[in-house]
N, C-alpha and C positions, 0 to 999 in steps of 0.2 A: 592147407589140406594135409599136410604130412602128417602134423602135430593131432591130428585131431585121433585117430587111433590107440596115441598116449592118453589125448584127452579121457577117453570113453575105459581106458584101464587103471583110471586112477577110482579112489573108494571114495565113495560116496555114503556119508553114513548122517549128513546132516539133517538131512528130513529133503523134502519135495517141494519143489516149484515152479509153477508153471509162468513161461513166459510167451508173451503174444503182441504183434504188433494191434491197432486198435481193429477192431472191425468194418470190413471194407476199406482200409488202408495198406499200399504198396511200400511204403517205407519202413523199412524190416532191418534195418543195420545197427541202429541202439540196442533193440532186443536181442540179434544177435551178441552183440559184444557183452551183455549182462549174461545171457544165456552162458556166455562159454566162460567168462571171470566166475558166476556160481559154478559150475564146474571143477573147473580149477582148485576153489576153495572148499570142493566137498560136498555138492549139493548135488541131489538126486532131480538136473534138472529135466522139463517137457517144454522144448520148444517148438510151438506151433507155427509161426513163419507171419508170411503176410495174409492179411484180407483173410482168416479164420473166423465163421460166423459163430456170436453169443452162443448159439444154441452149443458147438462143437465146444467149447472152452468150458462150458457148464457142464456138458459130459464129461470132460475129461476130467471136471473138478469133482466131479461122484465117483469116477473111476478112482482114480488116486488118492484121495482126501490129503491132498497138496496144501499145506500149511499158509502158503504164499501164492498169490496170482498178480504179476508184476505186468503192466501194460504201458505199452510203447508209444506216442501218438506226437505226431508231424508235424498235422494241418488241423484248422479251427475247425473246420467242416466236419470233423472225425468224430467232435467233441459230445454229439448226441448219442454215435452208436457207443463210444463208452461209458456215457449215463447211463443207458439200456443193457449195457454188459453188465456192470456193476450192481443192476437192479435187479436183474435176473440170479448174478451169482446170490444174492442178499435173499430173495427169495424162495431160493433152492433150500433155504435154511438148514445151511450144511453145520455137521459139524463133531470135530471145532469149526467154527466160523474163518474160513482164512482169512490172512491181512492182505489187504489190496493196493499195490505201491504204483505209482501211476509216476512216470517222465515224459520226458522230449520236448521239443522245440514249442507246441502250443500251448505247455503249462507255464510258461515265459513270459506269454504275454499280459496276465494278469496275476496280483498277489490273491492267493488263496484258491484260486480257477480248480484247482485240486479236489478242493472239501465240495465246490459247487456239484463235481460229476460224482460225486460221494464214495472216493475214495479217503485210502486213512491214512495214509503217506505219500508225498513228491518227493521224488531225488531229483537232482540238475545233473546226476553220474552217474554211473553204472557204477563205481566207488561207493558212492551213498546210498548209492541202495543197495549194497552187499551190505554197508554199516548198520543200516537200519533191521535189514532179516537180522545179521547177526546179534545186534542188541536185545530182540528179544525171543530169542532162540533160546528154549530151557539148555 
């Protein structure tokens, strides 16, 4: 909590992105930990916490036109409302169209479990998934 006042004074000029644990899930500390390394590295982050509903995230994705909507998820049970997040943002037909980078513990449990909830990227780190924004960041 000290640090986070530095956080919030350093420039951000990388573009925007929103991070969000999955909907109707309480496990909020991966997307913390991306939310504040984007930071860090320059990124205009919106971190919406836990159990933020599709509807709220879709807003906020017409509010901003956040390049990146990066989602967090724990448990298997999660795995439907982030189908329906994902389809919802898809349908909003924003654009640009953001990139949608999906981690945590129940993209683990199968190769590919990723592409099924129809996301375009999995990180296994809050690492790889700064490498991934970064890589295709004009």
């Amino acid at each position: 909590a000290h640090y986070y006042p530095q956080i919030l004074d350093l420039p951000r000029q990388k573009g925007q992105v929103i991070v969000t644990a999955s909907p109707g899930e309480l496990h909020e500390i991966g997307a913390r930990i991306l939310a504040d390394l984007l930071e860090l590295s320059g990124w205009d982050t919106y971190y919406t916490g836990a159990s933020t509903p599709a509807t709220s995230i879709v807003e906020l994705l017409v509010q901003t036109q956040a390049r990146f909507l990066c989602i967090s998820t724990t448990l298997l049970e999660s795995l439907p409302a982030v189908t329906e997040l994902i389809a919802q943002v898809r349908a909003a037909n924003l654009s640009p169209a953001p990139k949608i980078l999906v981690g945590g513990q129940a993209y683990l449990y199968a190769p590919g479990l990723w592409r099924q909830v129809g996301a375009d990227w999995f990180a296994d780190s809050a690492h790889e998934g700064i490498r991934y924004i970064e890589s295709i960041q004009p």
